[in-house]
N, C-alpha and C positions, 0 to 999 in steps of 0.2 A: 504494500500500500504506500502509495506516494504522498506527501504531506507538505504543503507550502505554510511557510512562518514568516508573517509580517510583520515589519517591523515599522509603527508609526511615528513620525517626527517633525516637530516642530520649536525650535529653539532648546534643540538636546542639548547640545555641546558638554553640558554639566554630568550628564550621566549616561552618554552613549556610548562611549567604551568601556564600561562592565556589562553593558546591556547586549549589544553585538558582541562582545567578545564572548559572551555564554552561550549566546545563539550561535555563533560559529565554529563552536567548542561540542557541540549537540556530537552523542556516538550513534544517533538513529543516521543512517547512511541516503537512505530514501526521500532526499529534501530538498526542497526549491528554499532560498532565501531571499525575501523582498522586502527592501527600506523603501518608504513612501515619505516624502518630504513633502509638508506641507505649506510649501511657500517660506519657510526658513528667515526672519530677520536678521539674526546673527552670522556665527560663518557655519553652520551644521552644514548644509547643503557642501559648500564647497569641501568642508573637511570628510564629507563621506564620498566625493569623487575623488578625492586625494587616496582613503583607503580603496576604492575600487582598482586604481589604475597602479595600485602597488599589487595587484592580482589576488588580492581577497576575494573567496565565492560567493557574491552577494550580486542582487538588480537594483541600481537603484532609480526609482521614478519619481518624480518632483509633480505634484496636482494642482489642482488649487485649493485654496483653504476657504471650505464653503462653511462647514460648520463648524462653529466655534466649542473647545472642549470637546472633541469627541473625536473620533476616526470612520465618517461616513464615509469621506469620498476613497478612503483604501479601500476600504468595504464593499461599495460598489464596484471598483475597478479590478479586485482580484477575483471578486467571482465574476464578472463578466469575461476575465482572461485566462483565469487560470486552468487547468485541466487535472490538477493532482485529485485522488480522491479525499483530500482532506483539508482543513486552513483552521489555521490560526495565528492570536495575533497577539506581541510581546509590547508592552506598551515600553515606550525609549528611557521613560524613568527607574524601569524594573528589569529583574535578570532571572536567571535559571538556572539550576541544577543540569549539566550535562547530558546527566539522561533522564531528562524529563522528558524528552519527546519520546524516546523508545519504551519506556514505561506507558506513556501513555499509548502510542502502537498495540502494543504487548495485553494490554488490559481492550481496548476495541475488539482488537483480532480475536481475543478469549471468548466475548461475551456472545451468547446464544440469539441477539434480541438484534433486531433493525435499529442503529443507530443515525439519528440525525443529528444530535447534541450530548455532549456529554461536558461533566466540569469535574473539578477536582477541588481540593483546600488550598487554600491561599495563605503564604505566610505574610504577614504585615513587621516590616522590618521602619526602624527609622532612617534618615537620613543618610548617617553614616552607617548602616546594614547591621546594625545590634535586633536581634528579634524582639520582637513585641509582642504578638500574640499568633495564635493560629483563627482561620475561620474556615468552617466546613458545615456546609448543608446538610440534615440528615432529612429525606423523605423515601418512602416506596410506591408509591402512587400519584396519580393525575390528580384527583381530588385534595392530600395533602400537601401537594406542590402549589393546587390554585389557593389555599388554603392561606398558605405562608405569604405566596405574594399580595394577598390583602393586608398583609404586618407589613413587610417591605420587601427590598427586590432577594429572594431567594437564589440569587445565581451569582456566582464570583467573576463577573465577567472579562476580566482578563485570560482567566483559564477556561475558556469553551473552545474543544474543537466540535467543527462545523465538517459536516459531512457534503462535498459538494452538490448533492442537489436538495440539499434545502432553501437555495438562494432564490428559487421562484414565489415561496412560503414566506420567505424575508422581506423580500419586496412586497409583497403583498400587506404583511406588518405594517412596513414604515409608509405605503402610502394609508391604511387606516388611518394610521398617528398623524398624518397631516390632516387628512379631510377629517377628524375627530379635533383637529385645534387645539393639538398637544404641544406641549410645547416642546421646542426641537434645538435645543440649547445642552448638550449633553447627558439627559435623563434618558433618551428614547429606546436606550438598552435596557430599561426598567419596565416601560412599555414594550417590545419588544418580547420578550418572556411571555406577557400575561398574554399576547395575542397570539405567539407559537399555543399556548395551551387553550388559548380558545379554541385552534384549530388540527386540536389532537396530539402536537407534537410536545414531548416529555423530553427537558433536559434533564438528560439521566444524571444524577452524581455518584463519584468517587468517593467512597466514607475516609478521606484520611487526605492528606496533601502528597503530591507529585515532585518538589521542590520549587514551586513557584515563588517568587519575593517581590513583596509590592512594596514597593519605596512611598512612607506616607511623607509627604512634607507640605510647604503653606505654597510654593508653584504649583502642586498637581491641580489636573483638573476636576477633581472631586469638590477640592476647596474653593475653587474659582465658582463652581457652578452653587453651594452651597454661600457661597458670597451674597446672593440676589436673597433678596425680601420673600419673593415666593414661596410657598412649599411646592415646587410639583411635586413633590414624593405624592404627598397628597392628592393632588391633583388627579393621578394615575390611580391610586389605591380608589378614590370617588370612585371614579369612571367605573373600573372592572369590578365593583361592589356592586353598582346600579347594574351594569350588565348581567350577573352571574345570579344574581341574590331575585 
């Protein structure tokens, strides 16, 4: 099974080289690697063709930066390109354990069940990568999963591999989330969940973490989006309340 890792970027510089250099470091052999630069104001952009053209295995594409906080337009553009059976995607603040991808391979290829999504635990590390906590999903079914996301968003979603044909389903999602007048500011992976499970699809989870590390700090886009006066958390748990209930 073949597995493309994305890697999104927008004013990395600070933590792109622990972050590619783990994804590069990966022992699963079966791998496409693709940085996505999102319009770059600093020098990211140019410092990731300087690692290119020193013969590092990586693609890099440069997009445009449509949505703020988030990683839509990689999202869109690697499943419209890619061909591997599989994608996911490493955010440029965070890193990984070396064989996080082949464990994860390892645990799909085991499982008896039609996979479209799966997640694993997430280690929340600080700044400087001292661990902080673990978080892992437990559920066994559709109705505990719709369950949880009326509390909050249920899925770790830096750690989802996406099975490539769910991306017809995905689309499907995010144009709900517009024509619903969600708001589309970094949350829509929140949304996004509750509307694969409206339409049947179970992100399955991992009881335990894979070695994933998510760098919390006050740049991420958690905190930027958590900046605004709004609640959409809220706003989405409403929505799929009145829907479901």
């Amino acid at each position: 099974m073949r597995i493309t890792v994305v890697v999104p970027t927008y004013n990395s510089m600070k933590y792109i080289d622990p972050c590619l250099d783990s994804v590069l470091a990966q022992t699963y052999e079966d791998m496409d690697v693709i940085v996505y630069d999102n319009e770059s104001t600093d020098e990211t952009y140019e410092y990731l063709k300087d690692r290119k053209s020193d013969g590092e295995d990586f693609e890099l594409v440069s997009i445009p930066n449509l949505e703020p906080n988030g990683y839509r337009e990689a999202m869109d553009h690697v499943f419209e390109h890619s061909e591997s059976d599989y994608v996911t995607f490493i955010s440029s603040d965070d890193y990984v354990d070396k064989d996080y991808i082949s464990k994860y391979m390892q645990i799909i290829d085991n499982t008896k069940v039609d996979i479209k999504c799966i997640q694993s635990g997430i280690i929340w590390v600080t700044e400087e990568g001292e661990t902080v906590s673990e978080k892992i999903h437990n559920y066994s079914s559709m109705d505990e999963f719709k369950n949880l996301c009326l509390e909050e968003s249920p899925v770790n979603n830096p750690t989802v591999v996406y099975h490539n044909s769910i991306w017809p389903i995905l689309s499907e999602c995010r144009e709900a989330h517009f024509n619903n007048n969600l708001p589309d500011i970094g949350v829509g992976d929140y949304d996004m969940w509750c509307g694969l499970a409206d339409r049947g699809v179970l992100v399955h989870s991992i009881p335990g973490h894979l070695g994933y590390f998510y760098r919390w700090h006050s740049d991420q886009c958690t905190w930027k989006v958590q900046e605004n006066a709004t609640n959409y958390d809220q706003m989405i748990k409403d929505y799929w309340r009145n829907k479901w209930e």
